[in-house]
NUZAMAR-973490 format. One line per 2 residues: number of its first residue (from 1); their letters; for each residue z, y, x of C-alpha. Coordinates in pm, whole numbers, always signed. Last residue first. Example, Ala and Ser with C-alpha at 12.3 -4.5 7.8 and 13.67 -1.06 7.14 Angstrom:
2
2	SA	+714/-106/+1367 ~ +780/-450/+1230
REM end
This chain:
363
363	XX	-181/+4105/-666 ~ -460/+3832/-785
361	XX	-783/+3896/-948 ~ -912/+3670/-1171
359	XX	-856/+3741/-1506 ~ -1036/+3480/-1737
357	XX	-755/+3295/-1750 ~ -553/+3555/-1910
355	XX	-179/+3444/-1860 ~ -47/+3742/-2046
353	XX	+171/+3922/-1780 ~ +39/+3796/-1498
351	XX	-333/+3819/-1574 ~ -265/+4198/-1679
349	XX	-174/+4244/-1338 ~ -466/+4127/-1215
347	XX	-674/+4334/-1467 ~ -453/+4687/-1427
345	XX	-521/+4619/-1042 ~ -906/+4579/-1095
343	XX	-945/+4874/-1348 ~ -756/+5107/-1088
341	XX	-997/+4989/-820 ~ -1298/+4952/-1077
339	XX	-1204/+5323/-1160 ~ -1202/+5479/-862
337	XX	-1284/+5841/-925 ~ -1245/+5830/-1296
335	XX	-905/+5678/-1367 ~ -774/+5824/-1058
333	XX	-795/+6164/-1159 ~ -458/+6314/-956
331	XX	-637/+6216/-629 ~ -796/+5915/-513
329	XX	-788/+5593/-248 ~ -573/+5381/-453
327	XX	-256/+5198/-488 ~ -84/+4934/-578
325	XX	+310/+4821/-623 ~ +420/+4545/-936
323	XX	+774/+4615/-1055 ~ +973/+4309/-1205
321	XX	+1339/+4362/-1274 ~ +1307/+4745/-1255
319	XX	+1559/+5058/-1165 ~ +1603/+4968/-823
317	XX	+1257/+4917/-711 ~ +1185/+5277/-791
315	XX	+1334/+5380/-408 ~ +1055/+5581/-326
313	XX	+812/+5640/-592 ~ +806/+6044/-530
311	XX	+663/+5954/-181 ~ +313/+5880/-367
309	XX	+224/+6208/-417 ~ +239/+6342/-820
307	XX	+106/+6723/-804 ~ -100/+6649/-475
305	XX	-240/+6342/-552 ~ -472/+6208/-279
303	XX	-308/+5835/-245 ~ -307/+5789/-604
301	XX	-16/+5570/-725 ~ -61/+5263/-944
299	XX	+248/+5121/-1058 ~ +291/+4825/-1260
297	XX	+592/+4650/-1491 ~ +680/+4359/-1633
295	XX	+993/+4449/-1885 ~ +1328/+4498/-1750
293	XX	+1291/+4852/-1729 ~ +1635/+4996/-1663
291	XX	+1814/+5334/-1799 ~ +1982/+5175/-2092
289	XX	+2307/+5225/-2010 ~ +2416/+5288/-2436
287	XX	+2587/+5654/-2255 ~ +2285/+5669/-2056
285	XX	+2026/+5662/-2292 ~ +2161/+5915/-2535
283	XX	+2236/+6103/-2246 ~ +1807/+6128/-2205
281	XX	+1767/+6245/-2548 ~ +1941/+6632/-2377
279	XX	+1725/+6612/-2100 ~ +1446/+6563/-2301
277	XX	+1492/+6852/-2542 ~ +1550/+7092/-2221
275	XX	+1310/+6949/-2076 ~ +1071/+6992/-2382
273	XX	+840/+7320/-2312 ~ +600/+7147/-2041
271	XX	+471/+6896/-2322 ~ +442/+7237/-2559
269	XX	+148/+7294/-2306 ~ -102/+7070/-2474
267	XX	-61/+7243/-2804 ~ -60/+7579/-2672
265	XX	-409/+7478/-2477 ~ -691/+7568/-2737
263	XX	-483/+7930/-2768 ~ -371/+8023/-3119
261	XX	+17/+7976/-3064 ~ +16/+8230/-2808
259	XX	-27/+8523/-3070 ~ +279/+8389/-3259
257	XX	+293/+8742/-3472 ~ +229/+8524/-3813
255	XX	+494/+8174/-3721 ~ +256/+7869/-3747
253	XX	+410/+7597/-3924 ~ +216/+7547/-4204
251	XX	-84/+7638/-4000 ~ -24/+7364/-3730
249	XX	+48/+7113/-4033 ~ -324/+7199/-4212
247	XX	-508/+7146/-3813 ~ -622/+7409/-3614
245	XX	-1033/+7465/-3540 ~ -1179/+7256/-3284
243	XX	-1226/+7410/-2974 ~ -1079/+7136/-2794
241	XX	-1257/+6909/-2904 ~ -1609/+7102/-2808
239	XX	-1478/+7211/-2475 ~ -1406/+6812/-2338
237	XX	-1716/+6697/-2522 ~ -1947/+6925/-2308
235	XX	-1738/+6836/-2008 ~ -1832/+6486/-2060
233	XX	-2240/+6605/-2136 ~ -2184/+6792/-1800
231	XX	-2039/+6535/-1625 ~ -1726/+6443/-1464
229	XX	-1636/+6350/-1112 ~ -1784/+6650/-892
227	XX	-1720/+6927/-1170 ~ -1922/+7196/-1183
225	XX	-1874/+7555/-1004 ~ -1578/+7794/-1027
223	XX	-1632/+8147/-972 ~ -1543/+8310/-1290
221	XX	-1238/+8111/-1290 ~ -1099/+8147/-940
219	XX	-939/+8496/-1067 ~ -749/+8283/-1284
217	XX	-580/+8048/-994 ~ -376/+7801/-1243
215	XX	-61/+7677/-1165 ~ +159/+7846/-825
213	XX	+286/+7601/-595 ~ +92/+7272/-752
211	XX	-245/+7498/-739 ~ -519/+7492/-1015
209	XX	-787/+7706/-974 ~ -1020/+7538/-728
207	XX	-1135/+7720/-361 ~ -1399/+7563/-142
205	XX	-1533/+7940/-80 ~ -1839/+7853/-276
203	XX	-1621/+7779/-579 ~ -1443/+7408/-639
201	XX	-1452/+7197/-1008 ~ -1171/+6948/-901
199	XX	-1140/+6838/-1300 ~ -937/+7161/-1302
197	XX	-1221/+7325/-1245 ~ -1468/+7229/-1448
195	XX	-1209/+7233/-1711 ~ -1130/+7567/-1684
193	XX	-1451/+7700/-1661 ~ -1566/+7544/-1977
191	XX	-1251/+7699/-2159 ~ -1376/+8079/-1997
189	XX	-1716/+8009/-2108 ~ -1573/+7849/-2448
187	XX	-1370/+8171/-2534 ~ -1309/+8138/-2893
185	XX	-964/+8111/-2897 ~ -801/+8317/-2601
183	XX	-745/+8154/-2217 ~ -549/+8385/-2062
181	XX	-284/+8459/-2306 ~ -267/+8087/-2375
179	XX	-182/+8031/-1984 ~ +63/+8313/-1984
177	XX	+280/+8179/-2246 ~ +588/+8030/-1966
175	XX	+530/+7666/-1950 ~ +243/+7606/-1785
173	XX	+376/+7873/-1530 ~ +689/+7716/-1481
171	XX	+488/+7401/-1423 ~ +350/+7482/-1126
169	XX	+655/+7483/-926 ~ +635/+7077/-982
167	XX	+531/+7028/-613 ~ +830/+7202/-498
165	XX	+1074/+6892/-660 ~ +1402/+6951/-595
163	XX	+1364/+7368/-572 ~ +1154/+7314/-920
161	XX	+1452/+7166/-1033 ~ +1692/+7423/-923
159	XX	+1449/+7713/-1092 ~ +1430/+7542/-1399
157	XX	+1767/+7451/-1438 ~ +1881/+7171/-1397
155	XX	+2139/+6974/-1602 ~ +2336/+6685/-1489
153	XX	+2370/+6310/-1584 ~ +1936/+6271/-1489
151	XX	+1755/+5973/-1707 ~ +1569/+5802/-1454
149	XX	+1220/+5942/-1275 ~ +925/+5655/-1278
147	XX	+633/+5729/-1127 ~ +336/+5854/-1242
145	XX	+8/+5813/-1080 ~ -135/+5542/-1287
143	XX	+173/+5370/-1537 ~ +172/+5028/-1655
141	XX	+386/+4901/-1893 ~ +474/+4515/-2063
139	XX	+565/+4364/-2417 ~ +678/+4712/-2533
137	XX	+762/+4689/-2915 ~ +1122/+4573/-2879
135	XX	+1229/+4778/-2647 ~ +1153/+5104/-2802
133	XX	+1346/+5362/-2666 ~ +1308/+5255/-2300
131	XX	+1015/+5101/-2245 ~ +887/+5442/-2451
129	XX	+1024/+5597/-2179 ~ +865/+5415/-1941
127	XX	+495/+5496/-2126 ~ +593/+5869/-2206
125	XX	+598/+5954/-1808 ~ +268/+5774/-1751
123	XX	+121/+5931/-2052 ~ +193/+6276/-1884
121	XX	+2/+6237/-1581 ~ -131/+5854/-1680
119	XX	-41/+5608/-1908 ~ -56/+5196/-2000
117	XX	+153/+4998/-2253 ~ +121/+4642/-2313
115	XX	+249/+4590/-2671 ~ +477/+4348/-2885
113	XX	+480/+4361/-3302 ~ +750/+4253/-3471
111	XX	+649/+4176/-3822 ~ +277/+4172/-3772
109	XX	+56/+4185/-4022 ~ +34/+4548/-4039
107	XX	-86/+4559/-3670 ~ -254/+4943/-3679
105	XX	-9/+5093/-3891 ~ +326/+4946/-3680
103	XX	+130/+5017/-3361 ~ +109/+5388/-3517
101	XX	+476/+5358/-3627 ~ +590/+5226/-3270
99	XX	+375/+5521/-3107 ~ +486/+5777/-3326
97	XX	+851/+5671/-3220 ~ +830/+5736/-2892
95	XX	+650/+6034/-2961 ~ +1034/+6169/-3105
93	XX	+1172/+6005/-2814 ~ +946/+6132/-2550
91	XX	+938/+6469/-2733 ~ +646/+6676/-2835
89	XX	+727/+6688/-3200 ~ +1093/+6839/-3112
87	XX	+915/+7085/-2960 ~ +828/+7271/-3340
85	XX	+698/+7566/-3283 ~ +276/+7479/-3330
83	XX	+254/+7141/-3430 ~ -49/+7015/-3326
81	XX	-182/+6702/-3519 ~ -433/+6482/-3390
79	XX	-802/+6594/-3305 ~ -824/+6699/-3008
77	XX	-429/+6759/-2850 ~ -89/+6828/-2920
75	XX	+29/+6495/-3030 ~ -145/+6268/-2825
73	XX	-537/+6168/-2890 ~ -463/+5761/-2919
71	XX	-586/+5507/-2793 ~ -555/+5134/-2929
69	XX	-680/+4885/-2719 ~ -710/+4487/-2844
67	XX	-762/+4272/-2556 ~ -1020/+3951/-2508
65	XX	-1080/+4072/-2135 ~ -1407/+4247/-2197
63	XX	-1187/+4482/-2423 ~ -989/+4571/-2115
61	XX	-1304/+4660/-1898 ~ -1448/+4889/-2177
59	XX	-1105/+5054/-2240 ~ -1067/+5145/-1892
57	XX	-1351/+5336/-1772 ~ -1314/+5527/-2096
55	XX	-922/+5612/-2030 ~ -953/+5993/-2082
53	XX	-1134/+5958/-2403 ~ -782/+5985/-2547
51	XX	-817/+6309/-2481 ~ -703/+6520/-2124
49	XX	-490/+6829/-2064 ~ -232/+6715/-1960
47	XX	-178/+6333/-2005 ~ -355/+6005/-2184
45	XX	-149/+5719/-2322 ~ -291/+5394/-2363
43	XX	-200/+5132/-2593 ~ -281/+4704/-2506
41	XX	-260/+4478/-2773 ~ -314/+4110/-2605
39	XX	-502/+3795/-2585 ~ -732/+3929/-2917
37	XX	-766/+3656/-3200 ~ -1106/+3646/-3377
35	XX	-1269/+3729/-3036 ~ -1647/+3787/-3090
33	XX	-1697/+4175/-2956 ~ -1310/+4270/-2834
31	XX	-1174/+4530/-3086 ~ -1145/+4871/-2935
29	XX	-925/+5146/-3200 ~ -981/+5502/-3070
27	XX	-706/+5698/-3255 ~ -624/+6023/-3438
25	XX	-262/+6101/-3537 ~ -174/+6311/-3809
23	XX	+189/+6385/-3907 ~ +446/+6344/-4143
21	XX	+568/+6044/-3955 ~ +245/+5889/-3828
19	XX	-52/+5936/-4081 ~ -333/+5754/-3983
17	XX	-712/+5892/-3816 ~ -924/+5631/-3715
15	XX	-1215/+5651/-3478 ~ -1341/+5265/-3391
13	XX	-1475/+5172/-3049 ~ -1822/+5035/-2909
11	XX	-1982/+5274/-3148 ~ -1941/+5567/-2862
9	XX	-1826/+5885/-3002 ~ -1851/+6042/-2657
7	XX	-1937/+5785/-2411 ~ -1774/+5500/-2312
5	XX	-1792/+5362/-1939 ~ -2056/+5061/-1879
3	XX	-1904/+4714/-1838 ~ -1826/+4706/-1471
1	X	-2102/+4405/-1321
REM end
């Protein structure tokens, strides 16, 4: 039998806060019950707009394998830091390192200290990077429904980029302010909505608010019924973190007429602000050639998922010396709609990597 999900502030995991680089980062730390010497340290990465309790299928199943998990709440989000104006925070590199120092802080011990890493949506974009600034921290990654995209040599701009990838369209609206000037402080109906829906919440017409061509359907808001793959006491946590009140370095650096800034989602959203800031890290990594992962790797795609389909994986082989394929029957939320699926193919490959006898499944 699947060891049972985690609930909100579940005693089966620790809740640590540490300070990462002038900044603070809470954490769910999982210690396997009765192991003295866990097989493995694995660190998961959530994505837009979820919480480290995003992977809560997953953290139950890993710890029953003998591994350490580490989880944090990304910059941006619940209770870690938010800077408001500065994207430099929100950086693959600049995270990058965050996530060395916070392994760093959670393994003292350890002089060189060697990770699985694991993401989804955004997460699963941070974890190759990560492969790829830190090389010497990431033992092996796994990514669920995003794929791999390589350092680009040329700029594009938004407009040209969306044209190359139409299912990203949406993300000129995530990025532009008019998310945070719909959804105001304060407003936990309108929050609640959002999350019902964008967790595939539909209304009686069958229609959600979130569309890859467009980004979020406002006038759907109002109408938007309950989510069909999280719960109401899940949903419940979902508004209450992100309601919470800003954090001492978000003030600091809070600008006075930043109206934007004091939406629930600005935080989130600076992700969708840092191509430019990406783009420009990414030369770094291809003038040193460092654009391969030549650690074990895994990719899960989701079958259903309409903002990162499966076809965007073609031709990945080229860019790894040992990529693992699966895939499952869901859409963007894989995690949670077939989570022994996606816990089974993180286990076998897990088996690979770290020669887990107890890991039985084979790939």
């Amino acid at each position: 039998m699947a060891p049972e999900k985690l609930k909100p502030d579940d005693p089966r995991v620790e809740h640590r806060t540490a300070q990462i680089n002038g900044k603070t980062y809470y954490y769910l730390l999982g210690l396997p019950p009765g192991v003295t010497s866990p097989v493995a340290t694995v660190l998961l990465i959530h994505g837009w707009p979820d919480l480290a309790f995003g992977w809560r299928y997953q953290v139950p199943f890993l710890l029953s394998l003998g591994m350490r998990v580490i989880v944090p709440d990304m910059i941006g989000y619940g209770r870690t830091d938010a800077p408001a104006n500065d994207l430099r925070a929100y950086s693959f590199r600049s995270i990058s390192k965050d996530m060395a120092a916070l392994v760093r802080h959670v393994l003292p011990d350890d002089p060189n200290p060697s990770v699985v890493v694991g993401g989804h949506d955004w997460g699963g974009f941070l974890v190759w990077r990560l492969a790829l600034w830190q090389p010497t921290l990431v033992r092996a990654v796994f990514s669920v429904c995003t794929p791999y995209a390589p350092p680009l040599p040329e700029w594009l701009e938004p407009e040209a980029y969306v044209a190359r990838i139409p299912n990203f369209r949406y993300q000129l609206q995530l990025a532009s302010g008019e998310v945070e000037r719909y959804l105001r402080p304060g407003d936990e109906s309108r929050l609640r909505s959002f999350f019902n829906g964008i967790f595939l919440g539909r209304n009686s017409s069958g229609e959600g608010i979130f569309r890859t061509d467009r980004g979020l359907v406002f006038e759907n808001f109002d109408s938007v019924g309950p989510s069909p793959i999280v719960g109401p006491e899940e949903i419940d946590f979902y508004v209450r973190e992100y309601s919470h009140g800003r954090s001492s370095s978000e003030k600091k650096d809070k600008q006075p007429d930043t109206d934007e800034s004091d939406s629930p989602l600005h935080g989130p959203l600076n992700w969708y602000r840092t191509r430019r800031i990406n783009y420009e890290d990414d030369q770094e990594l291809l003038r040193q050639g460092r654009t391969r992962i030549t650690v074990p790797s895994l990719f899960i795609s989701a079958r259903g998922d309409v903002a990162l389909p499966p076809a965007m994986s073609a031709g990945m082989e080229q860019y790894f010396d040992q990529l693992y394929r699966a895939e499952v029957n869901a859409a963007h939320w894989a995690l949670w709609m077939t989570p022994d699926e996606v816990n089974s193919h993180i286990g076998a490959f897990l088996g690979k990597v770290v020669g887990h006898g107890s890991v039985k499944a084979s790939m």
